[in-house]
C-alpha positions in Angstrom: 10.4 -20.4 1.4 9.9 -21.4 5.1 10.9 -20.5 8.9 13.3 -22.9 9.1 14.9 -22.2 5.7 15.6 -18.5 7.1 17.5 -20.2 9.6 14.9 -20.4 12.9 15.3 -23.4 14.8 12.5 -25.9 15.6 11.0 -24.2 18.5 10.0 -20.5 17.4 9.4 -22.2 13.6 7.0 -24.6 15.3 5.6 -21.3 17.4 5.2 -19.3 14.4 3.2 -22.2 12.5 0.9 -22.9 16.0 0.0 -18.9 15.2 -1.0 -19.4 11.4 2.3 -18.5 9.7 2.5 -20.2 6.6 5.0 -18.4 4.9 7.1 -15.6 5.7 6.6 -12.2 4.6 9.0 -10.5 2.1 10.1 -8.2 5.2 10.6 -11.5 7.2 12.6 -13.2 4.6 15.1 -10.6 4.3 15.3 -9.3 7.8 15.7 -11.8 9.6 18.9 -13.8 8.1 20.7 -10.4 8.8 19.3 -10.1 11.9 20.8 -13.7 12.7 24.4 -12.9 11.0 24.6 -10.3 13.5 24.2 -7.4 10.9 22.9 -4.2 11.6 19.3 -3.7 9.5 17.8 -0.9 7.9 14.3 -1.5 7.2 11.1 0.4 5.7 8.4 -1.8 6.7 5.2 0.0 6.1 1.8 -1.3 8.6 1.0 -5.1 8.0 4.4 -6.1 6.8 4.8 -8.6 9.8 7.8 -6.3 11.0 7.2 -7.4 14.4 8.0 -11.1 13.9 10.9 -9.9 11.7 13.3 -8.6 14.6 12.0 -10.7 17.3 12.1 -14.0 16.1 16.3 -13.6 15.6 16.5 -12.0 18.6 14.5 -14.6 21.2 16.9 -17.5 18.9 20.1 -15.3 19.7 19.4 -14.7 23.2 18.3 -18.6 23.8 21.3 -19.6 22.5 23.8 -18.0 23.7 23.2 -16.8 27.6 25.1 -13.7 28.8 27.7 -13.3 30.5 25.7 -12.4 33.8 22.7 -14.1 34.5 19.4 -11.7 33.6 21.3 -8.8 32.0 19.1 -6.4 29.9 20.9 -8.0 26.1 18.1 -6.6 24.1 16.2 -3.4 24.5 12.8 -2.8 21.9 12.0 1.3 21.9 8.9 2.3 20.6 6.5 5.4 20.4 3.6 3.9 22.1 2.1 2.1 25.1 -0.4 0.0 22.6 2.7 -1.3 20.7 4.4 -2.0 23.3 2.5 -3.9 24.6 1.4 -6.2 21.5 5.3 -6.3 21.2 5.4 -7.5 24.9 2.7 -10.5 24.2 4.4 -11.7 20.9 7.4 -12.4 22.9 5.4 -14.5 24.9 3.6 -16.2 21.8 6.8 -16.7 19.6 8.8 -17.9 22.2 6.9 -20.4 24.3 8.5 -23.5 23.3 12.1 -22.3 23.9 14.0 -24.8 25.8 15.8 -21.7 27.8 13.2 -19.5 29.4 13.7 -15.8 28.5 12.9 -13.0 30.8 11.6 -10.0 29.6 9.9 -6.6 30.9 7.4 -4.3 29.4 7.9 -0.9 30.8 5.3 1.9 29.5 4.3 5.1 31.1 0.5 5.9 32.4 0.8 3.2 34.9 2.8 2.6 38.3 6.3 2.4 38.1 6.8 0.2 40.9 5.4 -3.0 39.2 7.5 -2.4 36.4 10.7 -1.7 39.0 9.6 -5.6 40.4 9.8 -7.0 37.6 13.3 -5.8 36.2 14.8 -7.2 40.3 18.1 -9.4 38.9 17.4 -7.8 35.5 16.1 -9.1 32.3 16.7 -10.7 28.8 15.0 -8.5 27.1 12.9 -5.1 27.7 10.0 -3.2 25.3 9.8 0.2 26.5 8.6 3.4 25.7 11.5 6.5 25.9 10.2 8.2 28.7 9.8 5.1 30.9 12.9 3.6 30.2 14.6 7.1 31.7 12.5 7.1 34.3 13.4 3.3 35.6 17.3 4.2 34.6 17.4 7.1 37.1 15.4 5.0 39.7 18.3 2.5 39.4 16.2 -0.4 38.1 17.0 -0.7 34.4 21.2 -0.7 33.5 21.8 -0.5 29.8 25.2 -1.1 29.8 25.0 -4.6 28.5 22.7 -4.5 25.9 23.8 -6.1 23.1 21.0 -5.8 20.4 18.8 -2.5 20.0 15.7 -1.7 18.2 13.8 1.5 17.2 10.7 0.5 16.2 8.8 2.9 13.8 11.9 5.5 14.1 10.0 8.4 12.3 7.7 8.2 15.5 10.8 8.5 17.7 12.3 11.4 16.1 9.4 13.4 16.1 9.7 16.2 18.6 7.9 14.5 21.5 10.3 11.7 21.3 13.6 12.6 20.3 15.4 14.4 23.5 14.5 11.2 25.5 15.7 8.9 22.5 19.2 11.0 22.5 19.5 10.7 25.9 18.7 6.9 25.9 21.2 6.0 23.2 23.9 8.0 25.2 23.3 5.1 28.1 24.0 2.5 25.4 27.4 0.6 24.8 29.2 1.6 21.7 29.3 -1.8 20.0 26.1 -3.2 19.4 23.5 -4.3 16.8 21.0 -1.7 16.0 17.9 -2.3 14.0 16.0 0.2 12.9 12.1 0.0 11.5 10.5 2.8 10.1 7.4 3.3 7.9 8.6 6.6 6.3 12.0 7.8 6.1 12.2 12.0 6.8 15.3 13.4 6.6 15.3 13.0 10.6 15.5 9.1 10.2 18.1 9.3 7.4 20.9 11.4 9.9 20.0 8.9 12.6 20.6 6.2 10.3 23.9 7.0 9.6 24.6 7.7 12.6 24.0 4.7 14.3 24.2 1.7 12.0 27.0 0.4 10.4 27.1 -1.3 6.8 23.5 -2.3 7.6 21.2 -4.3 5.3 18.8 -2.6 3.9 15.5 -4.1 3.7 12.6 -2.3 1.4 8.8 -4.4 0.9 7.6 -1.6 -1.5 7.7 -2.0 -4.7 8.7 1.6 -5.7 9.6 4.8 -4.3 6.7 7.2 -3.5 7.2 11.3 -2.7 8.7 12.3 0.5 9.6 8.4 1.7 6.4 7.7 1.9 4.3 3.9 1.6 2.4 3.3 -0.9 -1.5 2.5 -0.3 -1.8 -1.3 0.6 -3.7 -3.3 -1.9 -5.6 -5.9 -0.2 -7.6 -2.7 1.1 -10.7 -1.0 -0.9 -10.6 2.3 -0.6 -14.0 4.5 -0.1 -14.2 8.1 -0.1 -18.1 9.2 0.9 -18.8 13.0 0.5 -21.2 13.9 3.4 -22.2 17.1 5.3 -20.0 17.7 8.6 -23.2 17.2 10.6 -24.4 14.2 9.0 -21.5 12.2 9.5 -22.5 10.4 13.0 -26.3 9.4 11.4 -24.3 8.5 8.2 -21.7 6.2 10.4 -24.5 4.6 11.7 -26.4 3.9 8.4 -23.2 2.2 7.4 -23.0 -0.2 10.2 -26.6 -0.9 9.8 -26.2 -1.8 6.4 -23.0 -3.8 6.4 -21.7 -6.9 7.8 -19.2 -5.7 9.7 -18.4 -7.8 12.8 -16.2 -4.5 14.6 -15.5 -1.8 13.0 -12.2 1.1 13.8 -13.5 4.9 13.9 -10.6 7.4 13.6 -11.4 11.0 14.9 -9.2 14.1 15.2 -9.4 15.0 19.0 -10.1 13.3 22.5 -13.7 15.4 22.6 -14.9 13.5 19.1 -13.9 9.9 20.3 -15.6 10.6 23.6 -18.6 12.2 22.0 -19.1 9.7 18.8 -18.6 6.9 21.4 -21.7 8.6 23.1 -23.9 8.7 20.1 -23.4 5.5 19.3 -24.0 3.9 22.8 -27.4 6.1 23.0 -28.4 4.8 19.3 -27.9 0.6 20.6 -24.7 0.7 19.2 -22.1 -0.3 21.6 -18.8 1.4 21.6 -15.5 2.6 23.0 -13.1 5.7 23.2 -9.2 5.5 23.0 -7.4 8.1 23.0 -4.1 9.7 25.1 -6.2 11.3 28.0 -7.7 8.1 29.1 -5.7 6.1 31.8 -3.5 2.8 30.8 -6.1 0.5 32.3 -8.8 2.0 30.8 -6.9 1.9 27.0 -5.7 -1.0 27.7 -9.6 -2.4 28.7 -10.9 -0.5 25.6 -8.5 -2.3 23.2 -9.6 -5.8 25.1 -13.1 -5.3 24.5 -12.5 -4.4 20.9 -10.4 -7.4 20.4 -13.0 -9.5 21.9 -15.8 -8.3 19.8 -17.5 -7.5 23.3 -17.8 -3.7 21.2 -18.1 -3.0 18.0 -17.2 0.1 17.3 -13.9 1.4 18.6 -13.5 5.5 18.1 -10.2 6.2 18.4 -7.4 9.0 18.1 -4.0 8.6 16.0 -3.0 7.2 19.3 -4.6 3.7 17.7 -2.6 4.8 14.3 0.3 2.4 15.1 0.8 -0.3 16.7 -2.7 -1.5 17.1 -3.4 -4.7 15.6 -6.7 -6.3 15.5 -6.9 -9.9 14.0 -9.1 -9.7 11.2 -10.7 -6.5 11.3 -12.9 -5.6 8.1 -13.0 -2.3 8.3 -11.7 1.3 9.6 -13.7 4.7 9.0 -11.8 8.1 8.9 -14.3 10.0 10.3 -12.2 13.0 10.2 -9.2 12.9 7.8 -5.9 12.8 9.8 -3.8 16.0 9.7 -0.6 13.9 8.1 -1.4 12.3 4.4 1.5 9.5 6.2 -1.3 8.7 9.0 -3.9 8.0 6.1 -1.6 5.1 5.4 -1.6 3.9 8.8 -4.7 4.4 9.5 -6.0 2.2 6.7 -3.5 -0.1 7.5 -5.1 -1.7 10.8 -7.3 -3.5 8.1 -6.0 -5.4 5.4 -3.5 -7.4 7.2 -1.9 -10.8 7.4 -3.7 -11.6 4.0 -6.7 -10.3 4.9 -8.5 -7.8 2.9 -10.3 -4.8 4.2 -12.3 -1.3 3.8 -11.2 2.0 4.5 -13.9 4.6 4.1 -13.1 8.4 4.5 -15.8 10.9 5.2 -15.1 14.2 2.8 -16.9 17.0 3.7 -17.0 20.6 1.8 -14.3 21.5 4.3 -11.9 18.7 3.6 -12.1 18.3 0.1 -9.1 19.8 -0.6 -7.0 18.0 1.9 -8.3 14.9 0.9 -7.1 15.7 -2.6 -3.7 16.4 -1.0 -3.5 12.7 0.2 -4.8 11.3 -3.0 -2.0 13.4 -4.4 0.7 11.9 -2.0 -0.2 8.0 -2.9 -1.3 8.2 -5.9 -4.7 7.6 -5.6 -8.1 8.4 -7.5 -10.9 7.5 -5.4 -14.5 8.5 -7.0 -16.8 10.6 -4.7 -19.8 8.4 -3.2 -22.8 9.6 -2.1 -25.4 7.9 0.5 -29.2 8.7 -0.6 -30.6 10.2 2.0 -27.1 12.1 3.0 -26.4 14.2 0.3 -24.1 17.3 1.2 -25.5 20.7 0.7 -22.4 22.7 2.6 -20.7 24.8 -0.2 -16.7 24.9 -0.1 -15.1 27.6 1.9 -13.2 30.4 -0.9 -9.6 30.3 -1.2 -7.6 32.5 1.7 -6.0 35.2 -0.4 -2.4 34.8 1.0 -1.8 38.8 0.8 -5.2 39.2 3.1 -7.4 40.6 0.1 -8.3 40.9 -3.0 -5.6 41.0 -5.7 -5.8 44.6 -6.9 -7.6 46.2 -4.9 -5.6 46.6 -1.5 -4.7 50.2 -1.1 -0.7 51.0 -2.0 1.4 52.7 1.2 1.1 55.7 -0.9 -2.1 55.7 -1.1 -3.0 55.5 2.6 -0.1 58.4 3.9 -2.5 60.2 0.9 -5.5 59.8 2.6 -4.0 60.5 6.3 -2.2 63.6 4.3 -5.8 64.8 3.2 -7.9 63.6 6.2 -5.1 66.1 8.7 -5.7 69.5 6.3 -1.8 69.2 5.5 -0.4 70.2 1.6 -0.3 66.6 -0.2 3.5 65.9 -1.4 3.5 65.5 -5.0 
């Protein structure tokens, strides 16, 4: 099967083949001839699954085709979670659509930066807009973005949007929106939240699935282009253990997930005073500075990037051969995502998680949720000693010998001189 047999005209099929597109992805192949019929889609497209092509490629044909109405009215509007994936949204329109014979306008509108560029930009609106929530609402009360004429809308990794940080500004948003449209919704995992807003919104959609079965709790399965590692190692041996492994393999940049702003910023610090160069990303930093960190990643000008979950989604790095979960994300979804910044376009990859004494157990948890059975490694020279911490007794001691109520108002009874009921 090719582009043009999906039904993409010569100028985004020729676009697509410039970019190293041989063949599209099962997600690809099924999306986007809905997407072109002017169907409403469903889709769970797990990390890797060329998603991003999927809704855009229909949408830049649609909107070449077939100006609006008014010249530069906002027809399609992209939503997502992040400023990172907003902006590699932002650049594939640029990519995917540069031999269209009509130019298409379109906006990237994220928060962490000045408004008033982004306020410029949308002057005698636009084609099509990527935004985050919050900085769409912000440029609709400023006057600068109208949503009344969009036509086609996407939710890009939905389950992101829902969550609690996301979803008042999402409700709002849609509330802006006209009532006959084409929705498209994308989502890695489908929580009871994403079902309800499903229904809600689409009608008589086509549903789109790339997995090939139905894990717990709508949840991915494990890529397989990906070799999976789990090393156990002491909680303080794990930055002189990082190292080791970049020493000893060929890996040309390498993706560091940590659980807190504090470990990217101090890991990055180790490894810069040890020759290693490296960057931090995570939330606290400013947009120019995540935005510079990602560059110089990208560019191979560091090779080590230590990042938060904020680098979880929407962070894709051509050929990357590697990602390291330095600490084990809190969600056993976010493994998946995590690992899945390696392993992609046909590529294959390694995902190594550190287990410490601590972690074990949560570690078993995510083996548990994708079916995994990863054998315990151990480095020579970095053999844990730390012991597991004992199992919290839910009831706050030991079974059996916690003193009964009747017991205690004994004691007190005894301990005041007064007679002891019987």
């Amino acid at each position: 099967m090719t582009f043009p047999s999906l039904g993409l005209q010569e100028p985004l099929a020729r676009a697509v083949a410039d970019l190293g597109y041989e063949a599209p992805t099962p997600v690809q192949r099924e999306a986007i001839p809905a997407v072109l019929g002017g169907r409403d889609v469903l889709a769970c497209a797990g990390t890797g699954s060329g998603k991003t092509a999927a809704f855009l490629l229909p949408i830049l044909q649609a909107l070449s085709a077939h100006p609006g109405r008014m010249p530069r009215q906002v027809r399609a509007l992209v939503l997502v979670p992040t400023r990172e994936l907003a902006t590699q949204i932002s650049e594939a329109i640029g990519r995917y659509g540069r031999y269209l014979t009509r130019p298409l306008k379109s906006c990237l509108a994220v928060g962490g930066v000045s408004a008033n560029p982004q306020m410029m930009a949308l002057r005698g609106g636009a084609d099509l807009v990527v935004a985050t929530p919050g900085r769409a609402l912000d440029l609709v009360k400023q006057n600068a973005l109208r949503l009344s004429s969009v036509e086609t809308l996407v939710l890009d990794e939905a389950d992101q949007l829902l969550s609690p940080g996301f979803a008042d500004e999402l409700t709002r948003l849609l509330a802006l929106l006209p009532a006959r449209r084409q929705n498209l919704l994308f989502s890695a995992t489908f929580p009871p939240a994403v079902r309800t807003l499903a229904a809600r919104l689409l009608h008589e959609p086509t549903r789109v699935s790339v997995e090939p079965s139905s894990p717990p709790a709508g949840e991915p399965e494990a890529p397989r282009a990906i070799e999976q590692r789990a090393i156990e190692v002491d909680t303080d041996k794990r930055t002189p253990l990082l190292r080791r492994l970049l020493e000893t393999h060929a890996w040309s940049h390498v993706l560091v997930f940590v659980a807190s702003r504090h470990g990217a910023d101090h890991v990055a610090l180790k490894l810069n005073r040890a020759g290693i160069a490296a960057a931090a990303l995570h939330g606290e930093l400013s947009q120019g500075a995540r935005t510079q960190a990602v560059a110089d990643f990208q560019a191979q000008r560091v090779k080590v990037l230590v990042a938060t979950d904020v680098a979880a989604r929407g962070l894709d790095i051509a050929r990357l051969p590697a990602v390291v979960n330095y600490d084990l994300p809190r969600s056993t979804v976010d493994y998946l995502h995590r690992i899945g910044r390696t392993g992609r376009a046909g590529q294959t990859g390694v995902a190594v998680s550190f287990v410490t004494a601590s972690t074990e157990a949560h570690f078993r948890l995510i083996e548990r949720r994708h079916h995994l059975a990863l054998p315990r490694e151990r480095i020579a020279g970095f053999e844990p000693t730390e012991l597991a911490p004992p199992p919290l007794d839910p009831h706050g001691g030991v079974k059996g010998k916690r003193k009964s109520k009747k017991d205690k108002l004994r004691e007190a009874a005894a301990a005041s001189g007064l007679p002891r009921k019987s």
